[in-house]
SEKOL-871737 format. One record per residue (C-alpha): residue in one letter; y, x, z. Coordinates in steps of 0.1 Angstrom, whole numbers, plus 2048, in hexadecimal, padded with zeros to 3 digits. Layout:
N
REC r   v   u   w
REC A   Y   X   Z
...
***
This chain:
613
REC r   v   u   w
REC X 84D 741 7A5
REC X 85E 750 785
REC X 86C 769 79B
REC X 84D 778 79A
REC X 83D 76F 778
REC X 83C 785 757
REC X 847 77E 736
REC X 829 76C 721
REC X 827 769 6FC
REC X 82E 744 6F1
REC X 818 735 6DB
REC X 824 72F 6B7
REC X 82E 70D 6AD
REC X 83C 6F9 690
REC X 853 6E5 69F
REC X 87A 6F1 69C
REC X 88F 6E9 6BA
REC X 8B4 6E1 6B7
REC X 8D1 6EB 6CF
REC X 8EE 6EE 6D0
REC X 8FF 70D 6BE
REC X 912 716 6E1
REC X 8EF 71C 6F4
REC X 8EF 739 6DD
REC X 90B 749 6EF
REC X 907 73C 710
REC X 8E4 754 709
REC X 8EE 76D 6FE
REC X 906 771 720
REC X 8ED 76A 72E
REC X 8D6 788 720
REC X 8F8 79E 722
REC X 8F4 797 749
REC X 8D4 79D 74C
REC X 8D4 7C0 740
REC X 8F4 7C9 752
REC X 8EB 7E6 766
REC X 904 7D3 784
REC X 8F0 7B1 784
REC X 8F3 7A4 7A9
REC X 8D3 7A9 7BA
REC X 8BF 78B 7BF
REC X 8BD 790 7E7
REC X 8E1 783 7E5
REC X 8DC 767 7D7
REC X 8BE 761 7E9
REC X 8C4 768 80E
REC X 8E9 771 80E
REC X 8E3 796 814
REC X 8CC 7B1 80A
REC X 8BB 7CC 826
REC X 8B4 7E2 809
REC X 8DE 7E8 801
REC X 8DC 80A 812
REC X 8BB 812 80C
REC X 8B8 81D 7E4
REC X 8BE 7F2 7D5
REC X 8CB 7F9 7B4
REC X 8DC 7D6 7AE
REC X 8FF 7CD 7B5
REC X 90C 7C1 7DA
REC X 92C 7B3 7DC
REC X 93F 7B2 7F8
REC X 93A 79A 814
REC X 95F 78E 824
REC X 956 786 84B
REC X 933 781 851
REC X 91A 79A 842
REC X 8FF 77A 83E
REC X 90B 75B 82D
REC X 8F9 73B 837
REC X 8E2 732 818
REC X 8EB 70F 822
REC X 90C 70D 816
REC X 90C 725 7F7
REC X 8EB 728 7ED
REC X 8F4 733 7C7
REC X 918 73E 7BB
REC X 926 724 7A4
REC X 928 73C 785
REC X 907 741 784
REC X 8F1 726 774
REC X 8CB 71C 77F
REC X 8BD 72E 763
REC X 8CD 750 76D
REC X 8C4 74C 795
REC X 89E 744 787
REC X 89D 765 76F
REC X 885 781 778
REC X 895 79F 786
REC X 888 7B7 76D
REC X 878 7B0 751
REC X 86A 7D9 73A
REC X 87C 7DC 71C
REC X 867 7F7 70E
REC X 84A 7F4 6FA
REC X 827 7FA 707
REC X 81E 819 6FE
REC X 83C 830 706
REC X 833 827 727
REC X 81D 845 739
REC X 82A 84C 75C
REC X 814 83F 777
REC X 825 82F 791
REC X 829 839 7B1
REC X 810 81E 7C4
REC X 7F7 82C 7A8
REC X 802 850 7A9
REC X 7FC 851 7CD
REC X 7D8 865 7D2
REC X 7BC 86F 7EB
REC X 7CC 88F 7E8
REC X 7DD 8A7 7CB
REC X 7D0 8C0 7B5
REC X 7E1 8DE 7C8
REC X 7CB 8F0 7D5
REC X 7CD 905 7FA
REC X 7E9 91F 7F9
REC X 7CC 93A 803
REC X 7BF 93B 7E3
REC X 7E2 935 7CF
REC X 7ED 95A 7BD
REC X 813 954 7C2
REC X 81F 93C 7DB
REC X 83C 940 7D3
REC X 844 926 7BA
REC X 846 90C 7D5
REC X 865 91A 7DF
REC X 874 904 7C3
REC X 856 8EA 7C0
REC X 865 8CA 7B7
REC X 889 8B9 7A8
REC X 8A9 8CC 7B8
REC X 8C5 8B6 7C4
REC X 8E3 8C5 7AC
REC X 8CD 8B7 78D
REC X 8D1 893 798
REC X 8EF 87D 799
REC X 8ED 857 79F
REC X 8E8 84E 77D
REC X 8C9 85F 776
REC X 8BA 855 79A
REC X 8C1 831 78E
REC X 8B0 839 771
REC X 894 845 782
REC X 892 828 796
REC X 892 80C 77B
REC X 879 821 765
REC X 861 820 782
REC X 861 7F9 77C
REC X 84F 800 75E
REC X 828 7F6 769
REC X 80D 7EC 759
REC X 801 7CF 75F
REC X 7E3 7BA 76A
REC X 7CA 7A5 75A
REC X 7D2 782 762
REC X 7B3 772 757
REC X 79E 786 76F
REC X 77B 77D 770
REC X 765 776 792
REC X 75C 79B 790
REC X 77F 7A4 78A
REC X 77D 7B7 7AE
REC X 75E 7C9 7A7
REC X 764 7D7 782
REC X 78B 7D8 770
REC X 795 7DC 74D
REC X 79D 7FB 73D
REC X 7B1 7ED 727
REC X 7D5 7E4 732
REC X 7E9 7CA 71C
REC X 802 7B7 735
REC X 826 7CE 740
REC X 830 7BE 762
REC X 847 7C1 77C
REC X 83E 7D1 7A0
REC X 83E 7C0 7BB
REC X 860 7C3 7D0
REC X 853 7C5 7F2
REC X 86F 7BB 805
REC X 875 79E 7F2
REC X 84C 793 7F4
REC X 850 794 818
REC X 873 78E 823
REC X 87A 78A 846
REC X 871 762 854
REC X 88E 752 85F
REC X 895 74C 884
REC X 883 72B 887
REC X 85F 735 879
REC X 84B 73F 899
REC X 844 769 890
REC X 824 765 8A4
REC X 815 757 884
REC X 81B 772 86D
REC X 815 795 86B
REC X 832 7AD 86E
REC X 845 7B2 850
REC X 843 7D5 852
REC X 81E 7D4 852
REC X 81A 7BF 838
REC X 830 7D1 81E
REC X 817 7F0 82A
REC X 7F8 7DB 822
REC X 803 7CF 805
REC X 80B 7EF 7F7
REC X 7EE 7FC 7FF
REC X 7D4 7E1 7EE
REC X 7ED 7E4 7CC
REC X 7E7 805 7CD
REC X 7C1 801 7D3
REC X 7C1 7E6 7B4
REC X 7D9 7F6 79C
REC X 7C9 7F3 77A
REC X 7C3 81B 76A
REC X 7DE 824 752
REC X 7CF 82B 72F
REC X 7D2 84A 719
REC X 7BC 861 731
REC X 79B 85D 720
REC X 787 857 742
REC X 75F 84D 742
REC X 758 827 743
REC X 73C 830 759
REC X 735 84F 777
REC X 718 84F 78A
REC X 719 82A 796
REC X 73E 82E 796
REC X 759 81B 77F
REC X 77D 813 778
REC X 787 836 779
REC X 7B0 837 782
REC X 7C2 860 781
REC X 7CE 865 7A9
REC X 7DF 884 79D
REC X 805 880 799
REC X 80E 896 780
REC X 7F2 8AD 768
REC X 80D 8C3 75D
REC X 80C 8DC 77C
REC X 7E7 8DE 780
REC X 7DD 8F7 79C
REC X 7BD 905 7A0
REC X 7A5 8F5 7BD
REC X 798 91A 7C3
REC X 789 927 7A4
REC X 788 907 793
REC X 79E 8EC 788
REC X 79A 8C6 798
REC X 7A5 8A4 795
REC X 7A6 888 7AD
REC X 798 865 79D
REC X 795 83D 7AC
REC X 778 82B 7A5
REC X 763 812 7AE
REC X 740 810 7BA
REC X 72C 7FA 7AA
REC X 717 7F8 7C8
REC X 72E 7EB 7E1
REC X 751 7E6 7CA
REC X 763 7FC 7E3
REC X 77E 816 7D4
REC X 776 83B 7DA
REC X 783 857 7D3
REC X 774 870 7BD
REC X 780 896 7B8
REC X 772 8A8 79F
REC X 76F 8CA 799
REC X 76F 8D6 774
REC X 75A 8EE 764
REC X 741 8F3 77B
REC X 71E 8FA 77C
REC X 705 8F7 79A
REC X 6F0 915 79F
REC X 6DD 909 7BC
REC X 6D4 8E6 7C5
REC X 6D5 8F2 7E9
REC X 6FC 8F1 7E8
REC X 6F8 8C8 7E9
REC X 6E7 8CE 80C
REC X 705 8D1 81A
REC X 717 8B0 80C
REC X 6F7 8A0 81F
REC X 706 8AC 844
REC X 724 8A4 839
REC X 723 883 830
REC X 716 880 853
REC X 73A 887 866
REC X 747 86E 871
REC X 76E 874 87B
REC X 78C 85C 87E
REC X 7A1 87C 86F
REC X 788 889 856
REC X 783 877 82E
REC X 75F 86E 834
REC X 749 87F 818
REC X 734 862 807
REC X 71E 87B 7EA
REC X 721 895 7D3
REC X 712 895 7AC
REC X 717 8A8 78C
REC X 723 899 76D
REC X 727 8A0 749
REC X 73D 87D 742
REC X 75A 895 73F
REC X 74D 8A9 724
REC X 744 8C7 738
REC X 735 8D2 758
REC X 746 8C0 776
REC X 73F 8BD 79B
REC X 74B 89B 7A8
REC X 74B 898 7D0
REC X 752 871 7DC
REC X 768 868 7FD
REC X 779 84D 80A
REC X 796 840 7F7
REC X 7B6 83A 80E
REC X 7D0 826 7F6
REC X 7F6 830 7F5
REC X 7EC 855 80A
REC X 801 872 808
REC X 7F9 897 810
REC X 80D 8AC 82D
REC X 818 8BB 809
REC X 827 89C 7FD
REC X 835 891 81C
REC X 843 8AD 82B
REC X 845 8CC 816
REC X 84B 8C8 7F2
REC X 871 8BF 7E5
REC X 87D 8A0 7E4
REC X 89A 88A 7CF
REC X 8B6 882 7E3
REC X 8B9 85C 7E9
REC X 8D6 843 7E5
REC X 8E6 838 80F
REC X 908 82A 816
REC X 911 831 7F3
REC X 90C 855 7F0
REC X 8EA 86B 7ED
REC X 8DE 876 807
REC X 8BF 88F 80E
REC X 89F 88A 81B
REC X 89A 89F 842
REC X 884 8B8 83B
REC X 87E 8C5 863
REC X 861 8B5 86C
REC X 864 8A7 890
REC X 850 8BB 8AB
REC X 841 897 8B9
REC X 834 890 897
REC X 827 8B9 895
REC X 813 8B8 8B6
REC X 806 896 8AD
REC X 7F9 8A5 888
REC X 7ED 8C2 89B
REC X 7D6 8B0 8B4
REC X 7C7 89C 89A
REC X 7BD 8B9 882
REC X 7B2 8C8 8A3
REC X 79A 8B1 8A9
REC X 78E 8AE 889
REC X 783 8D0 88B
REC X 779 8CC 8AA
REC X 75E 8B2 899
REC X 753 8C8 87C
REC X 74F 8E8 892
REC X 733 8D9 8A9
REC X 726 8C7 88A
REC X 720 8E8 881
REC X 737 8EA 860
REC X 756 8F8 856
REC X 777 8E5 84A
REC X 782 8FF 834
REC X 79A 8EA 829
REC X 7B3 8E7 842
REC X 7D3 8EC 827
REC X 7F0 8D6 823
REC X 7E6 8C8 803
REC X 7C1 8BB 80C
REC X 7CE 8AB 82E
REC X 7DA 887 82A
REC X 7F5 872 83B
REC X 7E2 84E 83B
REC X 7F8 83E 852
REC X 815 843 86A
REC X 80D 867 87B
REC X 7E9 85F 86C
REC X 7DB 87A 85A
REC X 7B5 882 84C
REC X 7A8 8A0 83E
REC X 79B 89D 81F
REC X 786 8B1 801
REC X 76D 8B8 818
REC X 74E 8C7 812
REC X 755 8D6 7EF
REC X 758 8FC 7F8
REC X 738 8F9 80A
REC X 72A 8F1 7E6
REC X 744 907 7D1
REC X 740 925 7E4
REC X 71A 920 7EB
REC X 70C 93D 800
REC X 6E8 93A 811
REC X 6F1 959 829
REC X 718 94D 830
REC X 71B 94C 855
REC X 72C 92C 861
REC X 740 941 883
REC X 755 950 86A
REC X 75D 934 855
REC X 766 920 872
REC X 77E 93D 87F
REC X 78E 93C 855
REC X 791 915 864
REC X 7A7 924 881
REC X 7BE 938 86B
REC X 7C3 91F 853
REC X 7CF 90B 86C
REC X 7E8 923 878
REC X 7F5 923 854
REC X 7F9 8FF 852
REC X 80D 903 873
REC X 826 91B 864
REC X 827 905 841
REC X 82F 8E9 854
REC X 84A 8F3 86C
REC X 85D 907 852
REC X 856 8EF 833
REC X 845 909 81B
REC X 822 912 814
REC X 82A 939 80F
REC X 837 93D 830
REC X 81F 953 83D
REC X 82F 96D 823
REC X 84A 970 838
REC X 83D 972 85C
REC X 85D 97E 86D
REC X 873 963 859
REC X 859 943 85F
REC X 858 94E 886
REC X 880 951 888
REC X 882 932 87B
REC X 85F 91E 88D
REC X 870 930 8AE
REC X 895 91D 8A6
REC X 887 8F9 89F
REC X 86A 8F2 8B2
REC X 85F 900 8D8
REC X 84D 920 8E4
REC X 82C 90A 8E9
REC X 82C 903 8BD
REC X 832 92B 8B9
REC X 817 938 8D2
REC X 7FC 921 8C3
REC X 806 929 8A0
REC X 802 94C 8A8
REC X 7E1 948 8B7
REC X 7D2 937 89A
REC X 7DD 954 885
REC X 7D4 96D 896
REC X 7B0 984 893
REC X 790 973 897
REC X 77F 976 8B8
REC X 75F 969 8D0
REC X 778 955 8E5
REC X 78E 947 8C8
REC X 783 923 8C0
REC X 791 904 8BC
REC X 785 8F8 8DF
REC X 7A0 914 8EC
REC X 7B6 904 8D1
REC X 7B7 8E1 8E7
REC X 7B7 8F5 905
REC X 7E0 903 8F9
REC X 7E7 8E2 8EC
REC X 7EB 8D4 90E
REC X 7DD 8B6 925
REC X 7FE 8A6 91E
REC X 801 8A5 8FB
REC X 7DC 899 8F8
REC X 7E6 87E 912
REC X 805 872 8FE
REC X 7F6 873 8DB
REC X 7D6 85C 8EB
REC X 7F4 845 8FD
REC X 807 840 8DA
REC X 7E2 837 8CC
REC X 7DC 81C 8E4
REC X 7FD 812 8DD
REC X 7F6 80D 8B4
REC X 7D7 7FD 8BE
REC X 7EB 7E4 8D7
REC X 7FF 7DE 8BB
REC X 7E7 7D4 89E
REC X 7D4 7C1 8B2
REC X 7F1 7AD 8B8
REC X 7FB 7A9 898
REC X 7D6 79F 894
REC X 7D6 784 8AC
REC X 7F5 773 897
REC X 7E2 76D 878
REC X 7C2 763 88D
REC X 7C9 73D 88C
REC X 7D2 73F 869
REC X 7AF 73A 85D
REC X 7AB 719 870
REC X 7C9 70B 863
REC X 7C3 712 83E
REC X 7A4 702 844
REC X 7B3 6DF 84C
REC X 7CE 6E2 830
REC X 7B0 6EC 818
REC X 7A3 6C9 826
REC X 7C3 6B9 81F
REC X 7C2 6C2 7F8
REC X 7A1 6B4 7F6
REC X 7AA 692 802
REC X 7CE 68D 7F9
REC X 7D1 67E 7D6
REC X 7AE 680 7C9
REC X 7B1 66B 7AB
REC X 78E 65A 7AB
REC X 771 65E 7C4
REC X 755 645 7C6
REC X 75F 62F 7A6
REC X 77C 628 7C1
REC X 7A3 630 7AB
REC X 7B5 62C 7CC
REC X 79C 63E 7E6
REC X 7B8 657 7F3
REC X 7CB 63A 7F6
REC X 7B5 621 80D
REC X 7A8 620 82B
REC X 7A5 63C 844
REC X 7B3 653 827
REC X 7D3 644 828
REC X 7DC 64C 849
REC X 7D4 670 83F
REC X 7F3 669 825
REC X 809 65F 83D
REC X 7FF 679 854
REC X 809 696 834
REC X 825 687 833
REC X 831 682 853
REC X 827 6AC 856
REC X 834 6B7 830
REC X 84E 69E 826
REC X 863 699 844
REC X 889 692 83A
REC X 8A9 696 84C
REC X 8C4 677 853
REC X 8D4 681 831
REC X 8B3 681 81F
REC X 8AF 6A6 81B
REC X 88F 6B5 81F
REC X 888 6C7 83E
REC X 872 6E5 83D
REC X 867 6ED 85F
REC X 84C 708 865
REC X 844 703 885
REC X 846 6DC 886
REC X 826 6E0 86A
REC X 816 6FB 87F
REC X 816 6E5 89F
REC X 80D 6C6 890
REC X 7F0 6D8 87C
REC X 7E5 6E8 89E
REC X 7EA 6C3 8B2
REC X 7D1 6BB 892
REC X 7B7 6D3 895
REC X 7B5 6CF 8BB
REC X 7B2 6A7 8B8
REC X 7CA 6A1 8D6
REC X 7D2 67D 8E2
REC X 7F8 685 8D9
REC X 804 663 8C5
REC X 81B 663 8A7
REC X 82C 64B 895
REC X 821 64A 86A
REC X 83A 637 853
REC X 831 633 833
REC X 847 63E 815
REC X 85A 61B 80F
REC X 85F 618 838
REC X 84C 5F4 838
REC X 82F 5FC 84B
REC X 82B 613 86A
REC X 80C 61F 879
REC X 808 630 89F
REC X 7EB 649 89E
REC X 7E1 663 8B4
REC X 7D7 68B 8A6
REC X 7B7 67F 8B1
REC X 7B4 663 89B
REC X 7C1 675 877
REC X 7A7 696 883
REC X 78B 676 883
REC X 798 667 864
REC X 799 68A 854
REC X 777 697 85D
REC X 76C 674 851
REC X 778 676 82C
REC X 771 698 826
REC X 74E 692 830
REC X 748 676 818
REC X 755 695 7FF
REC X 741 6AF 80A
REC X 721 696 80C
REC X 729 68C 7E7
REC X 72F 6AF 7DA
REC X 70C 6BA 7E4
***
């Protein structure tokens, strides 16, 4: 595992060691090698190719004569390199603690960004050029960009049992990330894949629970303590381009409750002073919606652990989420395939439109007869959570922000309508401000996407009326579409659920192996030296052995996934099967059935479990 371990201080000591004055050079090639910016990437070595060559892998990939896979078998390691190079970490920070500030991207990933909606922006036109152009990067600095991002902070390996519930402020280790695709490289052909999750969704899932256990980068002068809430961690990406959440700045937080030691996410708007204690009233009913597509509301409090008036409004946290802003609209760097950068597609695809559309549609659909208003329906507050999953979020503040006892709720709900239609156009022509040019945004909505996208967009912008609702909304969306979206649902669900039922047996068998560690070896139990080693117990010996340490005519170990798995099924089941258990100098040979070792298993552990108690 010193792939994945960190650099730790070694303890001082007295004692001089001598070697040889040519280990001196041989490590300093060594170093030299190590920072080369062209050091072979690991997954050659390793596997024999890498999956991530043409997708952004900033280490070196020689060419492959023949075959693109070479069998690890027969080169496993080139002969230049020498064991202590093939066991080296990957990358190992340079810099010095405190020049490091950038978040990282698992960490910079929020509930959703301090822009605000573009109604109440005074000049949309600055996201016209939001974001890094593609002349002002070559492949130099994206590679820079891409090593510097390696620069994490790390976390505290001596966690205490209420590590989960309360983290440190203070962060003292540097680390490396994790590399995905080398945590959960693809099994090889003879593990059975109906034991293991999908790679894919395991890469997704353990993104998002770094994410949701990143430790808060320090510098930011954030309260210990708020409100029951702790660990405090910036969602925000950037402070620098602050944009005004209606007439107030806000800021989007992680904490933890220290009721339940689940991560929510806190926004909180700065500088603001309740005038009525009514305004909470409507946090109440909304903490009452329930919606697969809506950021449930969980409370609403004012604090003065920032050094001034705030209003901090609680929701569910969803780790590694990105806005319809982030995903689709604002500018992004261009990225590094078949040796040459490439840009990201910035049309959105229709399938992927009508799908967003019919879940915001029903979200509002939801609040409406709850007797609310969204007023929030903006690029920026609606999350992507998921594939084609999206949630609206920040709801509830501009009920309290804009307090007014005599508001009526029909015309809100129609603002709800319109701001819909906006998110339409934003979306189809990949700008917030493209309602300012009307003609232009229809030219181009009418040239990319079909007549249905256009009328509906129309509708939603158009005046306020009796018979304008969002009921007549789903009513132009079509039977169809509703029908298809609800088919690819079932689908997902199909889906997880199998990749559910892979990992269900799991439990059972890491119950037996945790049985296995307690018997196997024990040095002493009963005043008895040698009671792994006797009786029943030593059948259990031969039987890990005949499971774990199987060798091959040529006495090479052979490592066989499924041969455990079935044999560790065989166990838990207790069939009559027989098997033949040799011991380790082949002079004795025992015939046993599953049956027998489960009753010699269950037997020993008992006496253990009896004598722990």
């Amino acid at each position: 595992m010193a792939y994945f371990s960190s650099p730790r201080p070694q303890s001082s000591s007295s004692a001089i060691k001598i070697v040889n004055p040519a280990d001196h050079e041989d490590k300093a090639k060594l170093q030299a090698k190590r920072d080369s910016p062209q050091r072979q990437c690991r997954n050659i070595l390793i596997y024999g190719s890498c999956r991530y060559q043409d997708k952004g892998c900033i280490y070196y990939h020689p060419s492959v004569e023949g075959s693109n896979h070479t069998p690890r078998s027969e080169s496993p390691i080139p002969a230049s390199l020498s064991a202590q190079a093939v066991n080296a970490p990957v990358f190992v920070p340079k810099a010095p603690f405190h020049i490091i500030a950038t978040p990282s991207p698992t960490s910079a990933s929020s509930f959703a960004p301090s822009p605000s909606p573009s109604t109440f922006y005074q000049d949309n036109d600055e996201y016209d050029n939001y974001g890094d152009s593609v002349s002002n990067h070559t492949p130099q600095t994206l590679e820079q960009q891409l090593v510097n991002q390696y620069q994490q902070v790390d976390y505290d390996d001596h966690e205490s049992p209420m590590s989960n519930f309360y983290q440190s402020q203070q962060a003292t280790f540097v680390r490396q990330p994790l590399d995905y695709h080398l945590y959960s490289h693809p099994t090889p052909d003879t593990f059975p894949s109906t034991h293991f999750v999908s790679d894919a969704i395991r890469e997704e899932l353990h993104k998002r629970s770094e994410a949701s256990q990143l430790v808060p980068l320090p510098g930011h002068n954030l309260p210990d303590e708020l409100q029951g809430y702790h660990s405090l961690a910036l969602l925000e990406p950037s402070l620098t381009e602050r944009r005004k959440f209606f007439s107030w700045y806000s800021t989007v937080y992680r904490a933890t409750s220290s009721h339940d030691g689940v991560p929510y996410a806190l926004r909180r708007v700065e500088n603001f002073r309740l005038m009525h204690q009514a305004a909470f009233g409507a946090i109440e009913t909304w903490s009452r919606v329930e919606h697969p597509n809506i950021a449930r509301v969980r409370e609403a409090f004012t604090t003065r652990a920032f050094n001034d008036n705030s209003l901090v409004v609680a929701y569910e946290y969803y780790p590694d989420a990105q806005t319809l802003f982030e995903m689709h609209i604002k500018q992004k760097p261009p990225v590094f395939q078949h040796g040459r950068l490439s840009a990201f597609s910035a049309a959105l695809p229709e399938t992927t439109l009508w799908s967003y559309i019919i879940q915001i549609s029903s979200a509002i659909k939801a609040v409406h007869e709850a007797g609310l208003a969204v007023r929030m329906v903006d690029a920026t507050k609606i999350m992507v959570t998921g594939k084609n999953r999206i949630r609206i979020g920040s709801c509830g503040i501009a009920d309290v922000l804009m307090y007014d006892p005599r508001q009526d709720t029909a015309i809100t709900q129609q603002e709800d309508l319109a701001m819909f239609g906006r998110l339409m156009f934003a979306l189809c022509c990949n700008n917030l401000a493209a309602m300012n040019t009307l003609p232009k945004a229809l030219d181009m909505m009418g040239r990319q996407y079909s007549a249905d996208v256009k009328t509906l967009a129309l509708y939603l912008i158009s005046k306020p009326g009796p018979h304008k609702s969002i009921a007549q909304v789903i009513d132009m969306i079509g039977t169809n579409r509703l029908v298809h979206e609800m088919d690819g649902m079932h689908s997902s669900v199909n889906r997880l659920e199998a990749e559910l039922m892979s990992e269900l047996e799991n439990g059972r068998l890491i119950r037996l192996l945790c049985k296995f560690g307690f018997i196997n070896e024990r040095p002493v139990f009963a005043r008895e030296p040698r009671w792994s080693e006797t009786g029943d117990r030593y059948i259990i010996k031969l039987f890990r052995d005949y499971v774990f340490h199987q060798v091959d005519e040529n006495g090479n170990p052979v490592i066989n996934l499924s041969h455990v798995l079935a044999c560790l099924n065989k166990l838990d089941a207790g069939t009559d099967e027989r098997i033949m258990l040799v011991s380790r100098d082949e002079q004795s040979c025992l015939v046993v059935s599953y049956k027998d070792v489960k009753a010699c298993i269950d037997a020993a552990f008992g006496d253990l479990a009896r004598a722990s108690r």
